[in-house]
N, C-alpha and C positions, 0 to 999 in steps of 0.2 A: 640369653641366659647367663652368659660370662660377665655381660657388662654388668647385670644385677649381684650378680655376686664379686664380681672385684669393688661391686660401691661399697660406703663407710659399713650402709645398713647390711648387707648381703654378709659382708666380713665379721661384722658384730650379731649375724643369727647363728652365721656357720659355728662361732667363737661361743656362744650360747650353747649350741646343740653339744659341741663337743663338751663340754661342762658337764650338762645333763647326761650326757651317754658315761664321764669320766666318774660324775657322781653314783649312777646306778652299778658302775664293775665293786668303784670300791666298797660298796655297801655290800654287793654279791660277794665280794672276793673277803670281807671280815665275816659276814655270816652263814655262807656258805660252802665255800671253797673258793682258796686251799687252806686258807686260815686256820677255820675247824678242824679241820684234818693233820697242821698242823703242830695246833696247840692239843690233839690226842695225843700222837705219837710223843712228844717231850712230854706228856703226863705218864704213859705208858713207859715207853722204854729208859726215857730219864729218870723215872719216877717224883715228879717236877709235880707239886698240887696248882693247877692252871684253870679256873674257868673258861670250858667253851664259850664262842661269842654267842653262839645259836642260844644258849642261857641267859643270855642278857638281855631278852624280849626285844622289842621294838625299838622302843627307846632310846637303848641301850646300845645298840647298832648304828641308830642314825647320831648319837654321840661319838662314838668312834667312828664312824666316817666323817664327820664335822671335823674332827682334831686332823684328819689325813688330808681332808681335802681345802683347810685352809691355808696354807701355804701354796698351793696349786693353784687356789682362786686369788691368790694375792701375788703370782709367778706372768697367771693370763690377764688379770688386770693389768698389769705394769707393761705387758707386750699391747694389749689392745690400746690403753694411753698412751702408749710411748712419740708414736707422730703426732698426737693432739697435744700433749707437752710440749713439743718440738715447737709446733706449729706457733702454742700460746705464747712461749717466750720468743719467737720470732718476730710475734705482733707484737711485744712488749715491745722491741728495742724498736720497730719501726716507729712508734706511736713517740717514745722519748726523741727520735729522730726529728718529726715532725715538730716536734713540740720546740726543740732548738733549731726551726729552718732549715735540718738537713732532709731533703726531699730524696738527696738520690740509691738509698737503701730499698733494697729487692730481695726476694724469699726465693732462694735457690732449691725449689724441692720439688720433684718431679714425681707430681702422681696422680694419679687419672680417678680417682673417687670427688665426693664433695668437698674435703680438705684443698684436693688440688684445685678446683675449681675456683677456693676461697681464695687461691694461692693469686690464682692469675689474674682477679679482679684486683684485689692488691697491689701488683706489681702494676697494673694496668690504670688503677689508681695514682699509684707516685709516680708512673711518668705522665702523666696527668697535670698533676701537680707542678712536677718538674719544669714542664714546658708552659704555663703559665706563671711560675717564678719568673723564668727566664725572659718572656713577655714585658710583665710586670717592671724588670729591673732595666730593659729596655726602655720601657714607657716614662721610667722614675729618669732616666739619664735623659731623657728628649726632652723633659719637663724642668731639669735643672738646669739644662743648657738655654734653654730659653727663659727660663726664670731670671740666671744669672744674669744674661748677655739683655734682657730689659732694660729699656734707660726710665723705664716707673724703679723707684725705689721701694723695695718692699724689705719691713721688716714686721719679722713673727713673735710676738711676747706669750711667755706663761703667764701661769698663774700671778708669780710673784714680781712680776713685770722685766725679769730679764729676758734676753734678747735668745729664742729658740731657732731661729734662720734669718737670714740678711742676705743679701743679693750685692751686686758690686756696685752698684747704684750708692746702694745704702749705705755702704762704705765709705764710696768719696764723699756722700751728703755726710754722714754726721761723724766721722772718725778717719776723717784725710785717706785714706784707702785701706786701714788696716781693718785687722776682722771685728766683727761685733758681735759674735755669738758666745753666749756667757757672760756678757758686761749688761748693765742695769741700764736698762733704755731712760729712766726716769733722768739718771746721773750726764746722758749723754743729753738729752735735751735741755740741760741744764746750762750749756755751751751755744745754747742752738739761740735764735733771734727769740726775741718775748711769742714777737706775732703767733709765729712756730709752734710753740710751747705752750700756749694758751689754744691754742687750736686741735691738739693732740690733747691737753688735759677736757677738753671740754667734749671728748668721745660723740663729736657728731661729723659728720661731710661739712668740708668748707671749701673753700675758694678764694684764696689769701696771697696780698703781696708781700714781700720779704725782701729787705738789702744785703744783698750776697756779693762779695769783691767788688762793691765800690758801685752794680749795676741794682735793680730792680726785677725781681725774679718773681715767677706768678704760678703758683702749685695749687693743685686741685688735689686734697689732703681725703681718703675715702676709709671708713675705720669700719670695721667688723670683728665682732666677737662670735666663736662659735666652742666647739667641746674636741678635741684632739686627741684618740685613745682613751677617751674619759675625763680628759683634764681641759679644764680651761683655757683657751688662748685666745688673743688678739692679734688682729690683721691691722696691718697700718701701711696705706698706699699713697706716696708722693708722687705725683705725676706734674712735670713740667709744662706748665701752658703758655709761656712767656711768646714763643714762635708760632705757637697755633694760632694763639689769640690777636697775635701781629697779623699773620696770616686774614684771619677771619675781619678784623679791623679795615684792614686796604682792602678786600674784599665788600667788605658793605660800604667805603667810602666810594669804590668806583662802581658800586651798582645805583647810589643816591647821588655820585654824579651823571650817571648813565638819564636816570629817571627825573631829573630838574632839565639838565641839556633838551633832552626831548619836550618837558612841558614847554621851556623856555622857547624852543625854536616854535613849535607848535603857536607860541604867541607873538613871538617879537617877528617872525618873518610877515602873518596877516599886518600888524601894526607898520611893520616898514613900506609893506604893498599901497596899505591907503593913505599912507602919509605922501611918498609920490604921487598917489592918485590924486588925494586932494590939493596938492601945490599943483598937480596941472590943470585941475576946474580952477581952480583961481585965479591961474595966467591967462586961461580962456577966457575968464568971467561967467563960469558957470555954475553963480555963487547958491542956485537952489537944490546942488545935488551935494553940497559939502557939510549938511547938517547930517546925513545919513552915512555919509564915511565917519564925523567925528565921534557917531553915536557906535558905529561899530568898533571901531577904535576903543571909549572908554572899555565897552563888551567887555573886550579882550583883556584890556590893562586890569580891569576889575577880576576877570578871571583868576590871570596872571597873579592879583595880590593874593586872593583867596587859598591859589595854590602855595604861595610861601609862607602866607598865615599859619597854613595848617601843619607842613614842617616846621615852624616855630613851637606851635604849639605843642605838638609831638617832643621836639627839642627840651622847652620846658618847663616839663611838665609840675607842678606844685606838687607838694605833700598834700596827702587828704586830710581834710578834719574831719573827721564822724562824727553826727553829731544825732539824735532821738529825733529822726524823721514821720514825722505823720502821713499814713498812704491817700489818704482821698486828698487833701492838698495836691502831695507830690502826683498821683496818676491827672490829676482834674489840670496842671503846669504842663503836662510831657502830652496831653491832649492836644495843645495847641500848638503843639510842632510836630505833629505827627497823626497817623491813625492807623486804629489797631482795635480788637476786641481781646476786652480782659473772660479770660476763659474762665477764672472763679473768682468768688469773691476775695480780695486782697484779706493777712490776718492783721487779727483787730488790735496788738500791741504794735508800736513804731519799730522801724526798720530805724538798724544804727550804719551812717555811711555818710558820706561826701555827699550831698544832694545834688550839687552842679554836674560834678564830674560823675555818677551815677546816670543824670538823665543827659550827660552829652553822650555816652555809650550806647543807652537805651536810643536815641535816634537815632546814632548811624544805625544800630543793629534793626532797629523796623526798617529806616531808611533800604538796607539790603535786602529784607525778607521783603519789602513789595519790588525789588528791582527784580528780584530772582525767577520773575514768571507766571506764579501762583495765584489764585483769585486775591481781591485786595480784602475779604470779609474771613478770609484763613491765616491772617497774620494776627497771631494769639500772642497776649502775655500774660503768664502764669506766676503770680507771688509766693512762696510757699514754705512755711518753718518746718526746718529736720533736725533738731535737737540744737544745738546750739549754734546752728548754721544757715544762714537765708539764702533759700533760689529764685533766682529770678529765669524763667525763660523767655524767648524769643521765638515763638517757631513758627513757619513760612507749608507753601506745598508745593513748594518750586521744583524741580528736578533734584536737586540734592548736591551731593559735593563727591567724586573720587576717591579713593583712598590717597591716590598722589595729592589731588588739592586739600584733604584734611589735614594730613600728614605738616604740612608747607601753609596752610590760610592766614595764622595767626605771625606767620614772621614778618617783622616790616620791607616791604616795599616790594611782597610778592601780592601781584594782584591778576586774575583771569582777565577783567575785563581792557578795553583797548585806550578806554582815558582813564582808566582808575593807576591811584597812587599807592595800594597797598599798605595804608596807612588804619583804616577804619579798625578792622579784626586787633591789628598790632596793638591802635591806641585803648581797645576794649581792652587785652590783655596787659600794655602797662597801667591802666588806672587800676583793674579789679588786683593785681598782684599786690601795689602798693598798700590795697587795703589789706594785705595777707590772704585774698580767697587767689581762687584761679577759674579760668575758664575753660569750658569745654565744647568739646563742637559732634553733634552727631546725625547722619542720618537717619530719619522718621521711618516708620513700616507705612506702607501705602504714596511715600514718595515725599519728598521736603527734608528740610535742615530746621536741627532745631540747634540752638547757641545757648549755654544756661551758665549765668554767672554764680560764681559759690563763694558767699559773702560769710567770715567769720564775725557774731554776733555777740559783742562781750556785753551788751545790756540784758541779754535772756541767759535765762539757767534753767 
């Protein structure tokens, strides 16, 4: 019963009632006693002419108690508001608090109704608040530490292209170490090598080399615009590749010497074995067994050529010419090196592309899909126009590929198998790129790889 009546509401009926009980004395006390009583006697004994109130009807009564009793209601208003003013200007100055970042403002008032309640959600709030700033401006210092200490040069443009953050990178890149935020990125590339500057005007990803003190420097340049508290800005990322790409360089020179050494010994040791062999049938005179060493011999040497042929070719490789290919030709040509079932019928306008270098892909690529296991009547090729784009697929029902081996299939000189070169996938992928499409590799549902080259087609619209 006490907690209902110490609440807001409990306080505000009690507050009520006494009103009602405060309103019916003073109406009794003007129209009945002592009022009446007396405004007789001052008519009588003063002889004062005074209307009684009890004459003044109804009316006339709850008027004169109105005139008494509004100052009293305007005495228990101001008490009953008085913590709820308190309280509101308390929220006031928290809210302008918050609104300038200051989180650590608390409502010191101790009271046990719904007000207090409000109080302690409040307080319970900004430190809330509080410990999430603090968080926060942690999170911002770990971010700038490692922003700064990056050897990517980053720098952050407004709207009007001057420089909104720069990192120490960016510093020594474009302004010998001094700061760059506030200066006009446009004015500082101005300074900068052409390559640079045309790379950064041309708001796309590049991959550029640039003469920097006298050496050749190789930046992978990565641009993004996005919207920053509402406002426009640009991302501009310089990343040094000169050492990775060193790196990555002697790294595939000694995996393509790893991978000839092996072809090479794999042939020139057989070749060295019969070449003794056959000098001692001939000192024997055992001259009817020397046509079949000499035959295994070329085998080998012809292997041998095939295999350097085809690093040559890889090596290099021609520009394509595209040219208005007709499909029943071109499938009725790539028949006779191969086989395969065309899954639908090819479309009836010409495919624009390198004809040669198109059906030297398309064979390795059936060439793999019958290696891979699958029936030989399930090695499908599908022709097919997607708006301004030609697919060709390839697909097999062989067991399929890993995610490690999809990941890795198209890089040159990785191959699964135990005599392959890792060249086939690679050289699909540098012919189709030249043409500007790219190739993709994906596992089938019910089992197989399917390989689909994506040919950009500038003769269809």
């Amino acid at each position: 019963m006490w907690r209902r009546l110490s609440s807001l509401q409990g306080r505000l009926t009690v507050l009520l009632t006494v009103a009602a009980l405060a309103g019916a004395l003073v109406y009794a006390g003007i129209t009945q006693w002592p009022l009446p009583q007396l405004l007789l006697w001052l008519r009588k004994d003063m002889a004062l002419t005074i209307r009684a109130p009890m004459q003044l009807g109804v009316y006339g009564g709850l008027l004169a108690s109105l005139v008494v009793l509004l100052p009293l209601a305007f005495w228990l208003a101001g008490r009953a508001m008085a913590p709820v003013s308190r309280l509101l200007r308390a929220l006031e100055g928290a809210v302008a608090s918050y609104r300038d970042g200051d989180f650590s403002f608390s409502i010191a008032i101790n009271r046990r109704d719904e007000l207090g309640e409000l109080i302690r959600m409040h307080n319970a709030l900004g430190q809330t608040l509080r410990e999430q700033r603090q968080h926060l401006v942690q999170r911002e210092l770990l971010l700038d530490t490692v922003v700064q200490n990056t050897p990517v040069a980053l720098v952050l443009t407004d709207s009007i292209g001057r420089v909104a953050y720069a990192n120490i990178a960016s510093r020594h890149l474009f302004n010998e170490g001094r700061n760059l935020i506030g200066l006009d990125f446009a004015e500082l590339l101005a300074d900068a090598p052409e390559v640079l500057r045309k790379a950064v005007e041309s708001g796309e990803d590049a991959l550029l080399s640039v003469e920097m003190d006298g050496s050749e420097e190789t930046f992978h340049l990565s641009q993004r615009a996005f919207r920053l508290q509402g406002r426009p800005h640009r991302l501009q990322l310089f990343r040094r590749m000169t050492r990775e790409l060193s790196r990555q360089e002697v790294a595939t020179w000694k995996r393509v010497i790893r991978v000839i050494s092996h072809e090479l010994n794999n042939s020139l040791a057989p070749i060295s074995s019969l070449a003794h062999s056959g000098a001692e049938l001939a000192r024997r005179g055992q001259l009817d067994r020397l046509p079949g060493v000499f035959a295994t011999i070329s085998e080998r040497a012809l292997h041998l050529h095939g295999f350097i042929a085809g690093y040559a070719s890889f090596a290099k490789l021609p520009t394509p010419q595209p040219v208005a290919v007709a499909w029943p030709p071109f499938l009725e040509g790539l028949a006779l090196h191969c086989r395969y079932r065309l899954a639908a019928p090819p479309p009836e306008r010409p495919g624009v592309f390198d004809a040669v270098q198109i059906e030297q892909v398309l064979i390795n690529l059936i060439k793999n899909a019958h290696e891979a296991g699958g029936a030989d009547d399930e090695v499908t090729l599908s022709i097919l126009e997607v708006g301004n784009e030609l697919r060709i697929e390839v697909a097999d029902r062989g067991p399929g590929m890993s995610e490690t081996v999809l990941a890795q299939a198209l890089l040159p000189f990785y191959s699964t198998k135990r005599s392959g070169t890792g060249l086939g996938l690679a050289l699909a992928r540098e012919i189709t790129e030249a043409h500007g499409g790219r190739v993709l590799l994906a596992n089938r549902e019910g089992g197989g790889l399917r390989v689909s080259l994506r040919l950009p087609q500038a003769g269809i619209s």
